[in-house]
N, C-alpha and C positions, 0 to 999 in steps of 0.2 A: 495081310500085307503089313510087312514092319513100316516103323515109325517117321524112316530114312528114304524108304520108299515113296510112301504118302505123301512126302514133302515134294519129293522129286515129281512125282505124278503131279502134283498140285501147278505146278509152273506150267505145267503143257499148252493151258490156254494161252500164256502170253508169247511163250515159242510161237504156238501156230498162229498166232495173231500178228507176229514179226514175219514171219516165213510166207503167208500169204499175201503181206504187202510187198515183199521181194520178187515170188515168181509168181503172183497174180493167177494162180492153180490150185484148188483147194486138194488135189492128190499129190500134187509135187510139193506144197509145204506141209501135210501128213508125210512122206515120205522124209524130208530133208527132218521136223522134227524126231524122226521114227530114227534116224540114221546119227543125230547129235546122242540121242540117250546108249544106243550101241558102242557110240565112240567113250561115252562116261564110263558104262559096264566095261569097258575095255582097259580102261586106261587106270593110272593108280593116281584115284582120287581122295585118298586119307588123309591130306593134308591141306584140301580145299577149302579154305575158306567161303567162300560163294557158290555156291552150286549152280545159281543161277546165274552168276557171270560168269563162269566158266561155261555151261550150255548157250547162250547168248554167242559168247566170244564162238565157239563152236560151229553151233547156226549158220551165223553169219559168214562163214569161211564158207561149208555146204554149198550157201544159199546162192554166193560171190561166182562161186565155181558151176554148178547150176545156171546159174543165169550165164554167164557167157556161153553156154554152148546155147542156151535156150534164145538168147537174143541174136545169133547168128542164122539160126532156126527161122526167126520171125523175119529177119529180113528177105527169107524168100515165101512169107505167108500171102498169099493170096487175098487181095484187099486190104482193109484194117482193121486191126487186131485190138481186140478187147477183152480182157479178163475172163477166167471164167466166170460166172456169176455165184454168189454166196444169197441163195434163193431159201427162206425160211419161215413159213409160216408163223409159229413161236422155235425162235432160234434153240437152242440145244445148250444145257448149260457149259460144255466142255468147248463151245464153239459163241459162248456171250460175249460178243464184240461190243466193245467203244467203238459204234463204226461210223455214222452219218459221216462226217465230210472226211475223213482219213484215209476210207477205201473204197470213197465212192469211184463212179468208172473213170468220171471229167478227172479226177488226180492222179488215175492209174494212165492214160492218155501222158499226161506230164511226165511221170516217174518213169514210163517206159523212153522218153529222150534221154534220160540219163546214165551215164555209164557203170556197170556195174557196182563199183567201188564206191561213187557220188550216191546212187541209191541206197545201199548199205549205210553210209555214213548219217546219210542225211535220217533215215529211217529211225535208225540208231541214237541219235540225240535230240533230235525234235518231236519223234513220237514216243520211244519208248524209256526219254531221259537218263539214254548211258553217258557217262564220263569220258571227255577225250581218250583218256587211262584206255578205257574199255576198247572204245575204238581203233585206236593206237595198237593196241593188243589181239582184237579180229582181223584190221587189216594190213598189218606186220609196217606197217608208216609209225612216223614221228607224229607225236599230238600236234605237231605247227601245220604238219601237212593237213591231218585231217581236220583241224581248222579251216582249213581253205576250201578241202573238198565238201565241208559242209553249207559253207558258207556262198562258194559257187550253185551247188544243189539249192539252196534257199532260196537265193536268188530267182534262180530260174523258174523255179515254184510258183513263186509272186506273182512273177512277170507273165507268165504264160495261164495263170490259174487262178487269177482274183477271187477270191472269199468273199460271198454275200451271208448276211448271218439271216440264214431263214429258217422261221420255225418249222417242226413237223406239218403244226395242223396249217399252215400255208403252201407247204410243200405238195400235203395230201391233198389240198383242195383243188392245185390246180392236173396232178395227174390224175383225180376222181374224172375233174370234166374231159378231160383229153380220152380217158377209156369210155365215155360215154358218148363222145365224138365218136370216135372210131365205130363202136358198136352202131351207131345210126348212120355210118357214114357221112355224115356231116363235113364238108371239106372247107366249109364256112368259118363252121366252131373250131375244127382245129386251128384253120390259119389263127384264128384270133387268141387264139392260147399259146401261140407261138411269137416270141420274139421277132421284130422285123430280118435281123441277122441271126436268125438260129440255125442250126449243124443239125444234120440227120446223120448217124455213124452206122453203118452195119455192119456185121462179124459174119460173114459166111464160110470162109477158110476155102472157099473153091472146093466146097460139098452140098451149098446148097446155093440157090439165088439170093445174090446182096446185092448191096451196088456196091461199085468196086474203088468209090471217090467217095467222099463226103457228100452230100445234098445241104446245099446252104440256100436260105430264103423260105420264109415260112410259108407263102403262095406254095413254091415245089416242092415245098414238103408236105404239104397237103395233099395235093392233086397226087403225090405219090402216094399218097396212105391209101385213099381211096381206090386207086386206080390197081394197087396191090391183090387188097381185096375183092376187089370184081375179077379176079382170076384166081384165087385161089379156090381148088377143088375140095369138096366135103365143107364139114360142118364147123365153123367158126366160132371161136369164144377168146374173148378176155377176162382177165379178172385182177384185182388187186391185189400183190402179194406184198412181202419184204424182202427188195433187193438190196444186197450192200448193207441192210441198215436202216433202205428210207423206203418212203411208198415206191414202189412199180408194179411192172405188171408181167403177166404169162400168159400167155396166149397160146392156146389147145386149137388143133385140127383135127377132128374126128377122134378125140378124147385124149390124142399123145400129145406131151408137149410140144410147141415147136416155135417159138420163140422166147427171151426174157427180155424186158424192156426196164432200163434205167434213165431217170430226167436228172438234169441239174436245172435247176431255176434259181432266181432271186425273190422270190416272192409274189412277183408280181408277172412273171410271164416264162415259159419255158426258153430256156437257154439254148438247151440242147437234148437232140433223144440219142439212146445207147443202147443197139438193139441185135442180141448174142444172137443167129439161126444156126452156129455150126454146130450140129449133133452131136458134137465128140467133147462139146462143152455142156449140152446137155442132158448126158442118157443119164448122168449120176444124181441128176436133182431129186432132192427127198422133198417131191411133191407129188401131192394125189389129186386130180380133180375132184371136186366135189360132186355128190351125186347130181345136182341139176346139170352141170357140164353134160 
């Protein structure tokens, strides 16, 4: 591989790192970054200065274009929609995210109110610190504009998604108890690891059983958990993996995956659970039960 190449190649993790904060799809931002390097080989790049801002500025056109048809798509999804999951035991070097609070699900939730363009932008300067210039030039606007649309996206960030600074080993300690909850069906210990106003979200896509509203109130979210499992068939297990970046968990039915569960907490009590069962988000997960599973 020449020298030109390698460098090229070298970028790819921060593409797919931008492309899957955009369509929240870990094959759709493989694909959109697969489809910006096609566009480079295509194009006459001997005069590029940046390679990386030109693939960047590229992307995000893709990414722009992609998501409007993808977000048209969701408005007739079937309950509420949530990310695919980025499920990693030790994450993959080509796939080592900066992830904890950037791509957790609670922001992906946020991001998806946002209008293509606003999420682009905002994605753009706040996470991956491009230059109006840059932006100005992916999304064919004036830098005043994309000042505004960043600035509105930020906003609405804020306001809809407060930032608690909470450590891992806080974070793990309270989804450790909650999977241990569940595992004894304890409907006690969940409530009490539950926030008095906590959210239960599930992803079924109208392929499997979800609920098809939010579940708020950590009493019903309890009596939900449990009462879950008293009807599900075959052989039950969770375990602790890395979703997103932070502790969650996976849950196997007779050794196949079949749910991923993502928390946001403050530290001191869960906020919120985020729990994928649509199959078509999970056949791809590069997870293997372990042998006691």
């Amino acid at each position: 591989m020449s020298t030109a190449i390698a460098e090229l190649e070298d970028l790819r993790p921060r593409l797919f790192r931008l492309a899957y904060r955009m369509l929240g799809s870990r094959q759709e931002a493989e694909d959109a970054v697969q489809e910006a390097f096609l566009r480079w080989h295509r194009s006459d790049t001997a005069k590029v200065r940046s390679p990386e801002a030109w693939l960047v500025t590229a992307l995000s056109r893709i990414c722009i274009d992609r998501l409007r048809v993808l977000s048209a798509e969701r408005e007739a999804y079937i309950g509420p929609w949530l990310p695919e999951p980025l499920v990693e035991d030790a994450p993959p070097p080509d796939h080592a995210l900066d992830l904890a609070s950037d791509v957790s699900m609670a922001l992906f939730v946020v991001l998806e109110r946002l209008a293509p363009e606003e999420r682009a932008a905002f994605l753009m300067h706040d996470v991956f610190d491009c230059g109006y210039s840059e932006i100005a030039s992916a999304l064919g606007k004036s830098e005043a504009a994309c000042r505004q649309l960043v600035h509105r996206a930020r906003e609405r960030v804020r306001r809809e998604r407060p930032r608690f600074k909470v450590s891992e080993a806080s974070h793990r300690r309270l989804v450790e108890a909650y999977v241990k909850a569940i595992q004894e069906r304890d409907a006690q210990r969940i409530a009490a690891l539950l926030a008095p106003d906590a959210v239960f979200v599930s992803d079924g896509g109208g392929k499997t059983w979800a609920a098809l509203r939010p579940v708020l109130g950590r009493e019903r979210i309890a009596r939900m958990e449990v009462g879950v499992l008293r009807k599900l068939p075959g052989r039950f297990n969770i375990r602790l993996t890395s979703v997103n970046g932070r502790a969650g968990a996976v849950s196997l039915l007779d050794g196949q995956v079949f749910s991923v569960t993502s928390f946001d907490t403050d530290g001191q009590c869960i906020l919120s659970v985020m729990r994928i069962l649509n199959p078509e988000k999970l056949r791809h997960l590069p997870f293997a039960p372990s042998r006691e599973d």
